[in-house]
C-alpha positions as CSV (number, residue, x, y, z in Angstrom):
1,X,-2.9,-22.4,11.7
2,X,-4.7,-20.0,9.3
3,X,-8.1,-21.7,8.4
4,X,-9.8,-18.4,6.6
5,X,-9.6,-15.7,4.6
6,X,-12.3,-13.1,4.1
7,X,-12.2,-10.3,1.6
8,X,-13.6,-6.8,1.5
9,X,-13.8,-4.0,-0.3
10,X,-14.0,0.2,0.1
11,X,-17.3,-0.4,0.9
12,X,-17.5,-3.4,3.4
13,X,-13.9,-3.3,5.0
14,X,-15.7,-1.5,7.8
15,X,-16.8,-4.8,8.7
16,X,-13.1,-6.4,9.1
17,X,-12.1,-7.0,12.6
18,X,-8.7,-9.2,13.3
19,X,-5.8,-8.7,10.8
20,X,-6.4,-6.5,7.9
21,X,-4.1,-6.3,4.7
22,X,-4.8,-3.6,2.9
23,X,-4.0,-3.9,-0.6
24,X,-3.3,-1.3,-3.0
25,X,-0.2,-2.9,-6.3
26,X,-1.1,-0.1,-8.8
27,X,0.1,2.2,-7.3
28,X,-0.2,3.6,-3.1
29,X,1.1,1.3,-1.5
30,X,3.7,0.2,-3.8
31,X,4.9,3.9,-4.1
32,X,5.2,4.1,0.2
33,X,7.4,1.4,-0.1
34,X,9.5,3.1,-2.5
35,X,8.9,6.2,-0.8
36,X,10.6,4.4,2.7
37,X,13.7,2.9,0.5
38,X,14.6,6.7,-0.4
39,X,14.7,7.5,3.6
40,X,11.3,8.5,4.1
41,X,10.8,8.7,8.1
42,X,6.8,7.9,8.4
43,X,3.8,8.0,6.2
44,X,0.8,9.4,7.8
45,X,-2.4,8.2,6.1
46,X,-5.8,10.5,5.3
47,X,-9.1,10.4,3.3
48,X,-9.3,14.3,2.2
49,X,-6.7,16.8,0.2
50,X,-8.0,19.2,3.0
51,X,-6.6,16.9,5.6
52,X,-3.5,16.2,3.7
53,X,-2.7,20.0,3.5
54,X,-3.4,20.8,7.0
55,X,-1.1,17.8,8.8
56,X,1.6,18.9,6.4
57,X,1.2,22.3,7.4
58,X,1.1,21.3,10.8
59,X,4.3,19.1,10.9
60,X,8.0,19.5,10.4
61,X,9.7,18.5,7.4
62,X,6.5,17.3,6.1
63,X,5.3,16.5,2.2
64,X,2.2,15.4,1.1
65,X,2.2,12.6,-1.8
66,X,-0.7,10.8,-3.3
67,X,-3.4,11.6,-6.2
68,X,-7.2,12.5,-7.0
69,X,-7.7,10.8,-10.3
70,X,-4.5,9.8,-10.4
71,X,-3.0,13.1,-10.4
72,X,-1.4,14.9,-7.8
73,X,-3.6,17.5,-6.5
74,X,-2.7,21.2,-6.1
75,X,-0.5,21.7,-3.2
76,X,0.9,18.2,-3.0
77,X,4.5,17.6,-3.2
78,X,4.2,14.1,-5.0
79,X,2.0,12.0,-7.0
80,X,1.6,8.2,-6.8
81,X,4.1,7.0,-8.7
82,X,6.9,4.9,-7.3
83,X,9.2,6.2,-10.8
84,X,8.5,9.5,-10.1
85,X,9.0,8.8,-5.9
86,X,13.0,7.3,-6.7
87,X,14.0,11.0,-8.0
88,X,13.7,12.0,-4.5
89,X,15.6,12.1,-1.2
90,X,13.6,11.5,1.1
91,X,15.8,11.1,4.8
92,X,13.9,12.2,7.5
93,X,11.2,13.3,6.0
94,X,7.4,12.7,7.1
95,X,5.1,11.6,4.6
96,X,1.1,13.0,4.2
97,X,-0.8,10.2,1.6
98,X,-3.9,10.8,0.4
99,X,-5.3,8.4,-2.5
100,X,-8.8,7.4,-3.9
101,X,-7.9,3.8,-2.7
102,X,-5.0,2.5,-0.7
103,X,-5.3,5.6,1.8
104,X,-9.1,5.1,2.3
105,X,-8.8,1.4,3.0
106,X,-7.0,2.4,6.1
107,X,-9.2,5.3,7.2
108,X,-12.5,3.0,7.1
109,X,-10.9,-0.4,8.3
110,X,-12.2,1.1,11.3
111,X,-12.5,-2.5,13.3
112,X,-9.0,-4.0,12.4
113,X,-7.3,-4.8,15.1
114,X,-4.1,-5.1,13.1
115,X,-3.2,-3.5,9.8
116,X,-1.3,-3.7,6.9
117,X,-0.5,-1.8,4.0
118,X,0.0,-4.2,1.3
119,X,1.2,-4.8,-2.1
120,X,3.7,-7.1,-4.1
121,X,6.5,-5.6,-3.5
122,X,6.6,-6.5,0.4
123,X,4.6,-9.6,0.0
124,X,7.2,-12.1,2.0
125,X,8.3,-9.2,4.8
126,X,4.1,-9.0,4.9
127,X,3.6,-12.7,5.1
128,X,6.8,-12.9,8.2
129,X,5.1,-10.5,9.7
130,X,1.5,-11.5,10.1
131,X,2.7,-15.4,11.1
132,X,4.5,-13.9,13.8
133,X,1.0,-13.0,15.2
134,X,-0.6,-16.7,15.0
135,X,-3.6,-16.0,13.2
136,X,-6.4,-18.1,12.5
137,X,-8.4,-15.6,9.9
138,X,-6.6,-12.8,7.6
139,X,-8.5,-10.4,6.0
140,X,-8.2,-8.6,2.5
141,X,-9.1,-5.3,2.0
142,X,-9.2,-5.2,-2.1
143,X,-9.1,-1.6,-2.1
144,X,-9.7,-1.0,-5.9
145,X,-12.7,-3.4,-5.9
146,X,-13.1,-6.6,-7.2
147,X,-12.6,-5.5,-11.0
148,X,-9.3,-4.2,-10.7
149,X,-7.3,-7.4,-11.0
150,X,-3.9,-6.0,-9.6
151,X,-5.6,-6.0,-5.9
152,X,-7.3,-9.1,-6.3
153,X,-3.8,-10.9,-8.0
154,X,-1.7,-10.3,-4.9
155,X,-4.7,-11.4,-2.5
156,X,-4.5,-14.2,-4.3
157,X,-0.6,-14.8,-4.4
158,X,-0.3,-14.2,-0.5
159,X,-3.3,-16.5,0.4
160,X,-1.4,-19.3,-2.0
161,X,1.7,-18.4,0.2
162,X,0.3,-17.9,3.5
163,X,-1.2,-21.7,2.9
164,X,2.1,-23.4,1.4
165,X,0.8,-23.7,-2.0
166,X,3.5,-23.1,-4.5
167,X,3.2,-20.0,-7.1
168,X,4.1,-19.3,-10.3
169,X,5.3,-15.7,-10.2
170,X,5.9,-15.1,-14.0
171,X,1.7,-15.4,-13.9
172,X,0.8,-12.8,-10.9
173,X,3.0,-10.4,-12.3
174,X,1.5,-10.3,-15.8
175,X,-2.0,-10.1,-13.9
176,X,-0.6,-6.2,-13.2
177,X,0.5,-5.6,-16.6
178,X,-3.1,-7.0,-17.9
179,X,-5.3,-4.9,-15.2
180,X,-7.5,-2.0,-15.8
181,X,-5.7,0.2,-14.4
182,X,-2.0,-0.9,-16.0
183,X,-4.2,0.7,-19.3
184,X,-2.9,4.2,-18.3
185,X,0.3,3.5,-18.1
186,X,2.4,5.1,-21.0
187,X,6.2,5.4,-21.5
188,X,6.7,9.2,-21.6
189,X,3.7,10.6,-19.0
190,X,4.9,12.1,-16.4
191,X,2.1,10.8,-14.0
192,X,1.6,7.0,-14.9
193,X,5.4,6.3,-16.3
194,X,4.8,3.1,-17.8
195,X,7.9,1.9,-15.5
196,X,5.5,1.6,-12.7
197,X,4.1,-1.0,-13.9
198,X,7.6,-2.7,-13.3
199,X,8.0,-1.5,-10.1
200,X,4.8,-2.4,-8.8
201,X,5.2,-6.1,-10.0
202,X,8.3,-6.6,-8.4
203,X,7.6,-9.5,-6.0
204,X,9.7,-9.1,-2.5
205,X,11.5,-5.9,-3.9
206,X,12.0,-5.2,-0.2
207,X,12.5,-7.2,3.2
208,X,10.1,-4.5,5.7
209,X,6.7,-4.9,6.0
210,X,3.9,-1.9,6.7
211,X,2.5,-2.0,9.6
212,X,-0.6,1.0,10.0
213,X,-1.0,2.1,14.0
214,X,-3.3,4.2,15.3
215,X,-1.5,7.5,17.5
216,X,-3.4,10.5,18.6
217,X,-6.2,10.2,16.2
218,X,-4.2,9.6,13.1
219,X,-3.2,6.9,11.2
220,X,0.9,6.3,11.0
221,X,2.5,3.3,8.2
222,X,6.1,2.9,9.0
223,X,8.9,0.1,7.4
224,X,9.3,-2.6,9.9
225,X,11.9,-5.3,9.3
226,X,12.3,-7.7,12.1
227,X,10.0,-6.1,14.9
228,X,12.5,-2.7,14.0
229,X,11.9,0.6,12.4
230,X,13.9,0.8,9.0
């Protein structure tokens, strides 16, 4: 039986130990999951451009994805947009994110014993996921702090779920639309498509959850559904 949840932020998520969901809606970890459903192999996770460049460099059939302020820095293949991430095939292909949030979440959770990247659209496959481990504590990493509404909104949806409380999901999802960082959303950028915002509020859009392990140094997210690589 879960009897506590703790949550944390970019600056303190070096302190989490146990499970670790690491929560990025609008838009990292939203856009990985919509990176896997177009065939994506793997997603390796990084703080730096620098270290995004070099792994791709480094591995086969590689792309880097992700943003600096948003936008995708030079050299990277993709940005962070889950819109933009749909025009793509993606089979077979290994995955280099590096964002100002989501990604660093990861990097500094340096004390998790289990982690999860985290957002609204695999919410349930999350949830399965984490029972299957018997915790008694889950910790949120609100990777865009405590202001940014989106992160805090689905910490607060899966701790109403993971406790049997029932939830309204009309209400979480217009908690995205109304967050800080919905504001740069506009229909016609080619960067922050407003249609993101739709995509990222899509509760349960997929049945995997995404797990983050630790191999040779690096930090590897792939889809899981039912203890199985997607």
């Amino acid at each position: 039986m879960i009897t506590n949840f703790k949550r944390f932020t970019l600056e303190t998520c070096h302190e989490a130990t146990g499970i670790v969901l690491i929560i990025d809606v609008l838009r990292a970890f939203s856009t990985a999951a919509y990176a896997f459903s177009r065939g994506a192999k793997e997603i390796r996770l990084v703080s730096s451009v620098d270290e995004a460049l070099a792994l791709k460099a480094k591995i086969p059939n590689a792309q880097a994805m992700g943003e600096v302020r948003g936008l995708p820095p030079e050299g990277f293949d993709f940005g962070n947009s889950p819109t933009r991430i749909l025009e793509h095939d993606l089979t077979g292909v290994t995955l280099v994110q590096r964002t100002g949030a989501g990604t660093q979440g990861a990097v500094r959770s340096v004390n998790a014993d289990v982690m999860l990247a985290t957002s609204f659209v695999t919410a349930q496959a999350t949830i399965d996921h984490v029972m299957k481990l018997k915790p008694h504590e889950i910790n949120f990493v609100i990777t865009g702090g405590m202001g940014n509404d989106e992160d805090v909104a689905c910490a607060d949806f899966l701790e109403k779920q993971f406790t049997g409380q029932a939830v309204e999901a009309r209400g979480f999802i217009q908690r995205v639309y109304d967050a800080r960082d919905a504001l740069e959303h506009m229909e016609e950028h080619p960067q922050f498509p407003y249609s993101d915002l739709d995509y990222c509020s899509r509760i349960n859009a997929f049945d995997f959850a995404l797990p983050i392990t630790r191999e040779n140094g690096q930090l590897v997210m792939r889809a899981i559904k039912n203890g199985n690589v997607v």
